[in-house]
C-alpha positions in Angstrom: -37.8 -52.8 -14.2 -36.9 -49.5 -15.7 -38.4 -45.8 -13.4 -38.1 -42.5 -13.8 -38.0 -41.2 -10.0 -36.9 -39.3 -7.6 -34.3 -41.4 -5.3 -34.2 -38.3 -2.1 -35.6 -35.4 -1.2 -33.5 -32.8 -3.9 -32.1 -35.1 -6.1 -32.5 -35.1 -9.7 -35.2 -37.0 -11.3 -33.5 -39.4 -13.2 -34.0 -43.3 -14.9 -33.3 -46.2 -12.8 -33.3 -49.7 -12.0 -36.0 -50.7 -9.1 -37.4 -54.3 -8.1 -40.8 -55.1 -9.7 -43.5 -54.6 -6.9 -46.0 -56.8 -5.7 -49.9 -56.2 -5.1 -50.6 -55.5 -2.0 -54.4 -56.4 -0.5 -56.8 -54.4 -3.3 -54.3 -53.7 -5.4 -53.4 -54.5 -9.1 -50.0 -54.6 -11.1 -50.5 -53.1 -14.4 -47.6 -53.4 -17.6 -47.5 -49.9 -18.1 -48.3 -48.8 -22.1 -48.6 -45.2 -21.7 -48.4 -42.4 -19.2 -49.5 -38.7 -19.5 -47.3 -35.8 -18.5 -48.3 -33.1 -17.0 -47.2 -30.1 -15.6 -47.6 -31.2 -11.9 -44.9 -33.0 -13.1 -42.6 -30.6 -13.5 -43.4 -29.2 -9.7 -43.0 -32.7 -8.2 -39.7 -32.7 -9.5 -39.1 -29.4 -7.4 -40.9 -30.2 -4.5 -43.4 -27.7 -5.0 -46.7 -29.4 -5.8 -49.4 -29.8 -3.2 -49.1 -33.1 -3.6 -45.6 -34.4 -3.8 -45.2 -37.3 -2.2 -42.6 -38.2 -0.1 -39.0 -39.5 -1.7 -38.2 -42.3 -3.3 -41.2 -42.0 -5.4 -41.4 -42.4 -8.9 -43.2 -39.3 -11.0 -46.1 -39.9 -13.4 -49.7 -39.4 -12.5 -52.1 -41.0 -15.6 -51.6 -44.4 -17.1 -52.8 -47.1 -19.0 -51.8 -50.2 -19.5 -52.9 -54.2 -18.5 -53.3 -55.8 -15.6 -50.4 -58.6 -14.5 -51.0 -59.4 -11.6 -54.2 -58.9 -8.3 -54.1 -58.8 -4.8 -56.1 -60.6 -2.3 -59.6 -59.0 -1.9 -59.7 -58.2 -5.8 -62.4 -59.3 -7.8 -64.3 -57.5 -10.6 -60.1 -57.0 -12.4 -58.0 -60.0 -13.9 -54.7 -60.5 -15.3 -55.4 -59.2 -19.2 -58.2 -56.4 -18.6 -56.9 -53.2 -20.2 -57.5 -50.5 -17.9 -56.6 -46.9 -17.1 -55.4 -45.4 -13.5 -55.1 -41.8 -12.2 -51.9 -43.0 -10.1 -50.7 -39.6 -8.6 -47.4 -41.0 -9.0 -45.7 -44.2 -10.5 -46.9 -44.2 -14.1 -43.3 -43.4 -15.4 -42.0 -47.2 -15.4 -42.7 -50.6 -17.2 -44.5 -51.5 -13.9 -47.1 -50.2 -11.3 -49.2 -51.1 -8.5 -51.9 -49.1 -7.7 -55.6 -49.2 -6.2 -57.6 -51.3 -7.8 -61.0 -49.5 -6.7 -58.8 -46.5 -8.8 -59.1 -48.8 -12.4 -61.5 -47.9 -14.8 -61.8 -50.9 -17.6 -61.0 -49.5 -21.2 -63.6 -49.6 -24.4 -61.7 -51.8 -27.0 -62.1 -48.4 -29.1 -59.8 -46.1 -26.4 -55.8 -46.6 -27.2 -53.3 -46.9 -24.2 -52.1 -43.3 -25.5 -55.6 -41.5 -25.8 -56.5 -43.0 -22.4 -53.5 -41.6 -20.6 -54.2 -39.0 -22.1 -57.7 -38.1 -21.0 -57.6 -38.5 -17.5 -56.1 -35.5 -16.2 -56.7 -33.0 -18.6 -60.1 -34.0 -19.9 -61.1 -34.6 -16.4 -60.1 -31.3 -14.8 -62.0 -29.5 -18.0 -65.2 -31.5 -17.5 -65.6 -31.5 -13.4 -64.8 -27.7 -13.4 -66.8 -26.6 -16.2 -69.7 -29.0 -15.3 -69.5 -30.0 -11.9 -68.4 -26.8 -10.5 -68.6 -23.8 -12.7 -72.2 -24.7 -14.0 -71.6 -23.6 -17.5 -74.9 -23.2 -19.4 -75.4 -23.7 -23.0 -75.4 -19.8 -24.7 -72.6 -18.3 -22.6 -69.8 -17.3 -23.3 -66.1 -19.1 -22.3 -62.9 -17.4 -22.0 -59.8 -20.4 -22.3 -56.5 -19.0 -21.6 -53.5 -21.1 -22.6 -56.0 -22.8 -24.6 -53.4 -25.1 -26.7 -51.9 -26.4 -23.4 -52.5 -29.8 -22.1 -56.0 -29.0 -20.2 -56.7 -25.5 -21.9 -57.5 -27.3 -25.5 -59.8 -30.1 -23.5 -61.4 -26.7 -21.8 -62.0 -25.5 -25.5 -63.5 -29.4 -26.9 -66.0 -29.3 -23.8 -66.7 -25.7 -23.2 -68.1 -26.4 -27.3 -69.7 -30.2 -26.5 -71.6 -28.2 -23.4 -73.2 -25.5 -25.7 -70.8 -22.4 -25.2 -69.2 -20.0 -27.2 -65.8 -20.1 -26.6 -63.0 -17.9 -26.9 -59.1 -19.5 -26.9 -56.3 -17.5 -26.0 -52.9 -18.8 -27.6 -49.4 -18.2 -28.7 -48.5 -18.1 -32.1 -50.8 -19.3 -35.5 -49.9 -22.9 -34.9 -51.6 -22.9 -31.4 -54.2 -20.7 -32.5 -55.2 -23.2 -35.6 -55.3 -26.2 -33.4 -57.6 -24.4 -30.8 -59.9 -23.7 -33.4 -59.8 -27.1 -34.7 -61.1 -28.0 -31.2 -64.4 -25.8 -30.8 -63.4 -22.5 -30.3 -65.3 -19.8 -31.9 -62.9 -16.7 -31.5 -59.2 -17.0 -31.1 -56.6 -14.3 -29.3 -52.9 -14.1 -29.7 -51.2 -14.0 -26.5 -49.5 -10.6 -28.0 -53.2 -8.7 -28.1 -54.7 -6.8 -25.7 -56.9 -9.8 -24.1 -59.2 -7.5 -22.0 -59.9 -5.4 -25.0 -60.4 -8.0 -27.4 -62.9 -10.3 -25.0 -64.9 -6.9 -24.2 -65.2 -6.7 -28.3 -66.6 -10.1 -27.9 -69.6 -9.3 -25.3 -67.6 -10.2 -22.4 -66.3 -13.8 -20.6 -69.4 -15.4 -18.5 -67.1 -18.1 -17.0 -63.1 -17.5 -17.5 -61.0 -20.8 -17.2 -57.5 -19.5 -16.8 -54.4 -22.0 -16.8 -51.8 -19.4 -16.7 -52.4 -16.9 -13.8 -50.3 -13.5 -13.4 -51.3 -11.0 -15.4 -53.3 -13.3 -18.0 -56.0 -13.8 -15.1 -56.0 -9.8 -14.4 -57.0 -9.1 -17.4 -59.5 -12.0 -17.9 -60.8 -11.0 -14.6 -61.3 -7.5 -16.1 -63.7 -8.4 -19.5 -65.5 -11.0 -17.1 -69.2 -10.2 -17.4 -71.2 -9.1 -14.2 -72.3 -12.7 -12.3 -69.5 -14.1 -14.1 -67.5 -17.1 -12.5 -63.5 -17.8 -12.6 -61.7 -20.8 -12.3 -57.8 -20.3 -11.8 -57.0 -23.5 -13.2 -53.1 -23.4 -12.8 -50.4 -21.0 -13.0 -48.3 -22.2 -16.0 -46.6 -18.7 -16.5 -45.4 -18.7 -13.0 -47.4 -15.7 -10.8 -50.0 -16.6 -8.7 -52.6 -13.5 -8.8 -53.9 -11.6 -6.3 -57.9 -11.5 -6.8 -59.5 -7.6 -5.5 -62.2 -8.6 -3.5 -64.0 -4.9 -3.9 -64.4 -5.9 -7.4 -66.0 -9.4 -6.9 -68.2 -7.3 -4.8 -69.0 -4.5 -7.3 -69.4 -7.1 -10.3 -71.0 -9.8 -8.4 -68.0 -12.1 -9.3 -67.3 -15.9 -8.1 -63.6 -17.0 -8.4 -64.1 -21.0 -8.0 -61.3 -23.1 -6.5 -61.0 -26.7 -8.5 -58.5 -29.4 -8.0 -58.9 -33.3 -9.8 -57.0 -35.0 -7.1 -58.3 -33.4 -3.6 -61.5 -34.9 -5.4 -60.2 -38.7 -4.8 -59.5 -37.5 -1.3 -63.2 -36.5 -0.4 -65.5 -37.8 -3.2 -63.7 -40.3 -5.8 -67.1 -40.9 -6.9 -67.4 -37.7 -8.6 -63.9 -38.1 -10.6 -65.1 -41.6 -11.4 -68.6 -40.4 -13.1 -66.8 -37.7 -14.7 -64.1 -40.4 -16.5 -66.6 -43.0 -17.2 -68.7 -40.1 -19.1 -65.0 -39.6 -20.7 -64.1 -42.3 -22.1 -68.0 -42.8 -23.2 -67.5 -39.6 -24.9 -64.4 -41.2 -26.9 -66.0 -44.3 -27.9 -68.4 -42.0 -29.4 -65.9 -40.0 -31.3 -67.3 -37.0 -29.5 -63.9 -35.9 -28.0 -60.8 -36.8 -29.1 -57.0 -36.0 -27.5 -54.4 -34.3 -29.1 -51.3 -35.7 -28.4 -48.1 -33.7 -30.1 -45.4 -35.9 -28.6 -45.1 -39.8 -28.0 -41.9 -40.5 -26.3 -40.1 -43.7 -25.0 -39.0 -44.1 -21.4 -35.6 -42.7 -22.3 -36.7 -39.5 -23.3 -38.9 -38.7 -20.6 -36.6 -35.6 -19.5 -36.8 -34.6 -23.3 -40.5 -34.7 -22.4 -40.6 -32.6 -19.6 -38.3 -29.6 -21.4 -40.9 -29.7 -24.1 -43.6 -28.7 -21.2 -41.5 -26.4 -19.5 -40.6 -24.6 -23.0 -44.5 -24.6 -23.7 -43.1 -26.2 -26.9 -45.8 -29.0 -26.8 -49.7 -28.6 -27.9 -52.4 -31.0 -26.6 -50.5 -33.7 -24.5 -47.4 -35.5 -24.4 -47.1 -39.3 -23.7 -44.7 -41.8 -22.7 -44.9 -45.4 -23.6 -42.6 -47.7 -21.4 
């Protein structure tokens, strides 16, 4: 079968040629139909995310796809059940096996594509909006690189949940689409974003993908009791957060990570994508997805992501 992995620590990500794997006790094989990229991505592929595995590995971390083949002790999945795995690694490849007590079974309704494309990004939006941040219907949500993969989901929820939400993006194009999603007010990235959300009434709960000085000035039109969650650090600076001022403005920065929850409590990312995917056989969310894109052009993929040239999510069908 066909992979896109890593072959050593430092090499090159690259397509190869790799021995279709057997399930092991628990496990299913899954024909691969689509795989989400993501940013983590990009940082596996440099070594840098808190969670690269060790080499040979093979990158891609959400997929969908049907079951070929179970393991011994496997029992509520058969060969033919469509069903859609946050991996951590291996969804870039015509084959996988993974855990099956990871598979969530598919509504005939959900695509391959918009299923690996919720996982990550829809599921990061909803457990730290919900889960952690508390948002309550009538405040106010600030969404920075709000056309991005998870920033637009940020947007759809932040609106399902009851807020008023404000999108920060680049360009008209971004803008648009963000709108299109929920949001209420839109901001260029090239306006003053501290003045402009202080125009606004101020950010009750900030959800920030880009970090540097983005967060800063976030941080500064966040409203007294406010809470921020420093989602990721797309534009490369990690922020330093003044603890004097969480102390004058009574301020809660809240730390969030998807996958350290399948460490400690999977339960939680499992109630969280099973109220997902409900939501999509609803038609109550719905994933943009700018680029689908075979195997081959996986690396074509990931410039697209690190150009920021992409809006919603970009998928690869093996």
């Amino acid at each position: 079968m066909r992979a896109y992995c890593i072959s050593s620590d430092g090499a090159a990500a690259q397509l190869c040629d790799l021995n279709r794997p057997e399930p092991g006790d628990g496990q299913v094989r899954v024909a691969i139909k689509a795989c989400g990229l993501n940013f983590a991505d990009l940082l596996m592929q440099k070594g840098t995310y808190q969670d690269t595995p060790p080499a040979p590995f093979t990158l891609g971390m959400e997929i969908a796809g049907v079951v070929d083949a179970v393991g011994r002790g496997v029992s509520d999945l058969n060969p033919g059940d469509r069903i859609a795995v946050y991996s951590g690694q291996g969804g870039l490849a015509e084959y996988g096996v993974f855990d099956a007590d990871r598979a969530i079974l598919l509504p005939d309704s959900t695509s391959f594509e918009d299923a690996a494309a919720i996982q990550i990004a829809y599921g990061t939006s909803h457990m730290a909006l919900d889960h952690r941040a508390r948002l309550q219907p009538g405040e106010t949500l600030l969404v920075t690189g709000a056309a991005g993969g998870v920033g637009l989901t940020a947007v759809e929820i932040g609106k399902l949940m009851g807020a008023t939400v404000i999108a920060q993006a680049r360009g008209d194009e971004k803008l648009a689409v963000a709108r299109d999603a929920g949001a209420d007010h839109v901001i260029d990235t090239s306006e003053d974003l501290r003045d402009r959300v202080k125009s606004l009434g101020g950010a009750d709960v900030v959800y920030d993908a880009i970090g540097g000085d983005v967060f800063k000035a976030a941080f500064r039109a966040t409203n007294p009791e406010g809470r921020l969650l420093p989602i990721g650090f797309a534009g490369g600076d990690i922020p330093h957060i003044p603890a004097n001022h969480l102390l004058v403005k009574n301020l809660t920065v809240i730390g969030f990570y998807i996958g350290g929850y399948l460490k400690f409590r999977p339960e939680a990312v499992r109630t969280s994508f099973d109220t997902l995917f409900q939501w999509h056989s609803e038609g109550r969310i719905k994933p943009h997805i700018s680029h689908v894109l075979p195997l081959e052009e996986v690396a074509q993929g990931m410039q697209l992501l690190k150009k920021r040239k992409s809006i919603g999510k970009i998928v690869i069908t093996p």
